[in-house]
N, C-alpha and C positions, 0 to 999 in steps of 0.2 A: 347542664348540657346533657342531653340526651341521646343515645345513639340511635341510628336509621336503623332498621333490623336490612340486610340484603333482599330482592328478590330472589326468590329460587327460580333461576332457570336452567333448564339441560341443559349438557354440556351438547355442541356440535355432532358429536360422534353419535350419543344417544338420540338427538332428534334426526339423524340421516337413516339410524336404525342399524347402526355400524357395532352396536352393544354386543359383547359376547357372554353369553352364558354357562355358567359352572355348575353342575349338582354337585351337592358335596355328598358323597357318602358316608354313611357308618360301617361298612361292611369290612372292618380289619380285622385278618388276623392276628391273634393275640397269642404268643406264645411266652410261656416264661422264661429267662433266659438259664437255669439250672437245668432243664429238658433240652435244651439245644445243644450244648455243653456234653448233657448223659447222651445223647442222641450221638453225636460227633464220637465220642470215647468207643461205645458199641459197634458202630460204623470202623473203626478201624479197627478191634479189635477181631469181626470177622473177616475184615482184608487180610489182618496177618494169618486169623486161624487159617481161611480157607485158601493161603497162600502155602500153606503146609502141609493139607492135605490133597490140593488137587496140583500136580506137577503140570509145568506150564506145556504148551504143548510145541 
C-alpha cells in the first residue's frame, strides 16, 4: 500500500496575503560576561570614590 503524498496548498491567511514578515538580523551585540562583571565593579568603585571626594551639595 502506498501512501498519497498531500497537495501543498497555502494556507488561508497566505493566500488573502495576511502573511507577516520577519528579517531576522545578525547585528548582536556580543559582550563577554567577565567585562560586564569588571565593567559593574569599576562603576561602583567610582560612585563610592567620587562619593568621597565631591560632598553632596
Amino acid at each position: 500500500m502506498s501512501k498519497k503524498s498531500k497537495r501543498q496548498t497555502p494556507s488561508l491567511a497566505s493566500a488573502a496575503g495576511l502573511v507577516r514578515f520577519f528579517e531576522e538580523t545578525d547585528l548582536k551585540i556580543a559582550l563577554k560576561p567577565h567585562l560586564i562583571i569588571i565593567t559593574g565593579f569599576v562603576f561602583v568603585a567610582l560612585v563610592i570614590a567620587l562619593s568621597k571626594l565631591v560632598p553632596p551639595m
